[in-house]
C-alpha positions as a Markdown table, in Angstrom:
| # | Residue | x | y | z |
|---|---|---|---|---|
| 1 | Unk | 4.6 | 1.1 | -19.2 |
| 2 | Unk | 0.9 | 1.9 | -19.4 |
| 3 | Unk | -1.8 | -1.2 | -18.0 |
| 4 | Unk | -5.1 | -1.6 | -19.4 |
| 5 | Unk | -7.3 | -3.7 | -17.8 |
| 6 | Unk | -10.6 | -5.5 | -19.5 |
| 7 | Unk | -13.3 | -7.3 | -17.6 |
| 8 | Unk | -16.4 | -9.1 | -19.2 |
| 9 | Unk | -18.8 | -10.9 | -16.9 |
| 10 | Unk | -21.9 | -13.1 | -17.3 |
| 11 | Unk | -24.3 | -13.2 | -14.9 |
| 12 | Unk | -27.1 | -15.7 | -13.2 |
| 13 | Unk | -29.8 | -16.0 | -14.7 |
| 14 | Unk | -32.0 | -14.6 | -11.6 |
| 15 | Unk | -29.5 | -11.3 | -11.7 |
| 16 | Unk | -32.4 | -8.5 | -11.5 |
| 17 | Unk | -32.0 | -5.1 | -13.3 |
| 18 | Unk | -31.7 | -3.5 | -10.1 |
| 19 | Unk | -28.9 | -5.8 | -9.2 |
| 20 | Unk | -27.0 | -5.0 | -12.6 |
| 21 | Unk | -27.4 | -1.5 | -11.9 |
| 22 | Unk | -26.2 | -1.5 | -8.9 |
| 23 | Unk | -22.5 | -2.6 | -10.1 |
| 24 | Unk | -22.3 | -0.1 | -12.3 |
| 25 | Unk | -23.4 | 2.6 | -9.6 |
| 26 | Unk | -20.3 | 0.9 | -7.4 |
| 27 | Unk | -17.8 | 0.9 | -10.0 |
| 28 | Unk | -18.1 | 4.5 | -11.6 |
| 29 | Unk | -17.3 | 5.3 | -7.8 |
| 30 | Unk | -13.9 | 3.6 | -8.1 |
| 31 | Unk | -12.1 | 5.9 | -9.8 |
| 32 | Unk | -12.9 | 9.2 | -7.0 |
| 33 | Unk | -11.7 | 6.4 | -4.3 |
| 34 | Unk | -8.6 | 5.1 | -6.3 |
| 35 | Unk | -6.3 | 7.9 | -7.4 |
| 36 | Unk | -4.3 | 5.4 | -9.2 |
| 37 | Unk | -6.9 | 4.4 | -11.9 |
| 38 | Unk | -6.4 | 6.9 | -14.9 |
| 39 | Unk | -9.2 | 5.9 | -17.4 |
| 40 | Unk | -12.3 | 4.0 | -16.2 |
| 41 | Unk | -15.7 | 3.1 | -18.2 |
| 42 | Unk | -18.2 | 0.5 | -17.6 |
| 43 | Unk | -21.4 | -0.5 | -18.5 |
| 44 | Unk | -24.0 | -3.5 | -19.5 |
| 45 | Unk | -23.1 | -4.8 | -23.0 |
| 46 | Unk | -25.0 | -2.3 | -25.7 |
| 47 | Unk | -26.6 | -6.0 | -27.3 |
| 48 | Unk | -24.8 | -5.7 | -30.9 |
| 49 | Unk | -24.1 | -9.1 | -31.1 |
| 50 | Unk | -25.7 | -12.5 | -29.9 |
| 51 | Unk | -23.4 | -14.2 | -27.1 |
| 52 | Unk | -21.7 | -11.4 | -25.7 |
| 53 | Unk | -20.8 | -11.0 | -22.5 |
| 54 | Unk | -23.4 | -9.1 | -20.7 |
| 55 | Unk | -21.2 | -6.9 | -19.0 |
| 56 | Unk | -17.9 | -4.9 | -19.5 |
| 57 | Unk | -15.3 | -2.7 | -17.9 |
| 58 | Unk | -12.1 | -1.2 | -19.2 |
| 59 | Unk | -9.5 | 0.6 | -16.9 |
| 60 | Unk | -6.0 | 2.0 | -17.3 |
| 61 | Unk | -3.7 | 2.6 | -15.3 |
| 62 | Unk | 0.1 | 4.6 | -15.3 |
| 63 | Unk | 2.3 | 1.2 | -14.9 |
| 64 | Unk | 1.9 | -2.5 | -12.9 |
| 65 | Unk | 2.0 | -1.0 | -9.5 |
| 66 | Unk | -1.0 | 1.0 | -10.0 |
| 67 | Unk | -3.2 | -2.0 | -11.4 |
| 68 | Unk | -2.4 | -4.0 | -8.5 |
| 69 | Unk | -2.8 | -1.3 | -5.9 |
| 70 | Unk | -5.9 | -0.9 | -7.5 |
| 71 | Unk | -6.7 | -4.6 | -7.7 |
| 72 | Unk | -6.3 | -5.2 | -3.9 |
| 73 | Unk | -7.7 | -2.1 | -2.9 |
| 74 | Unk | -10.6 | -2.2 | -0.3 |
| 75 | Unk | -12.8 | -0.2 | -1.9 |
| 76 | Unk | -12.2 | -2.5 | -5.0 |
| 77 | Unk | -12.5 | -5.6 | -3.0 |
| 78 | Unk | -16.1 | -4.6 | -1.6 |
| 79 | Unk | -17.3 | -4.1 | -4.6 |
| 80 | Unk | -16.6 | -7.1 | -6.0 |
| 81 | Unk | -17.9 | -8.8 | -2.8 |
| 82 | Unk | -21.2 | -6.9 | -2.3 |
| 83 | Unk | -22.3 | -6.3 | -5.7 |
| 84 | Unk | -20.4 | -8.5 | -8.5 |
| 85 | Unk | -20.2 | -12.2 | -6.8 |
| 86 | Unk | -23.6 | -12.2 | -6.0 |
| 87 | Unk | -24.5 | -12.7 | -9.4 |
| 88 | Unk | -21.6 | -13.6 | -11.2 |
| 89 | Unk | -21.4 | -16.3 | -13.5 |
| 90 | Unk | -18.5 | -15.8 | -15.1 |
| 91 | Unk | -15.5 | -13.5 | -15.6 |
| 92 | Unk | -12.7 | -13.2 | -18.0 |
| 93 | Unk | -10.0 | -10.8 | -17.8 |
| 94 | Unk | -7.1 | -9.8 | -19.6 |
| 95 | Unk | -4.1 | -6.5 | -18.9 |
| 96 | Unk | -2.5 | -5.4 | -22.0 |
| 97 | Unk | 0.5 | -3.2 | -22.2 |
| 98 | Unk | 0.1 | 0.1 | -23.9 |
């Protein structure tokens, strides 16, 4: 069975541009370094509606393994080090079946 995975984050209040950029320059490099990840877009939220997150990704994946080789996955886990924690504020997530 299919995976999709959502992401929304919020970030600090000092996050710069730069810094917001940055995480999307890391992330659309995922997928070239993580053969399992089938689908992948990301981006800063296009400000449509007041209290959105500010940021979003979406990624699919063939079945469970994959997400989770993808989810431990070095490459995956510097990112989130290096660029996302920095300033995150907050995260929610959510894998549906497809």
């Amino acid at each position: 069975m299919a995976i999709r995975h959502i992401v929304t984050f919020t970030f600090v209040e000092d996050a710069t541009d730069e810094q917001k950029n940055a995480i999307t320059t890391a992330l659309k490099g995922l997928p070239e370094l993580i053969p399992e990840i089938k689908a992948f877009t990301c981006g800063l939220d296009a400000g449509l509606s007041p209290g959105n997150a500010q940021y979003g990704l979406v990624a699919d994946f063939e079945n469970e393994a994959d997400f989770r080789t993808y989810a431990k996955h070095p490459e995956h886990q510097k990112v989130i080090a290096e660029n996302i924690k920095p300033i995150l504020a907050t995260r929610v997530a959510v894998q549906l079946s497809l």
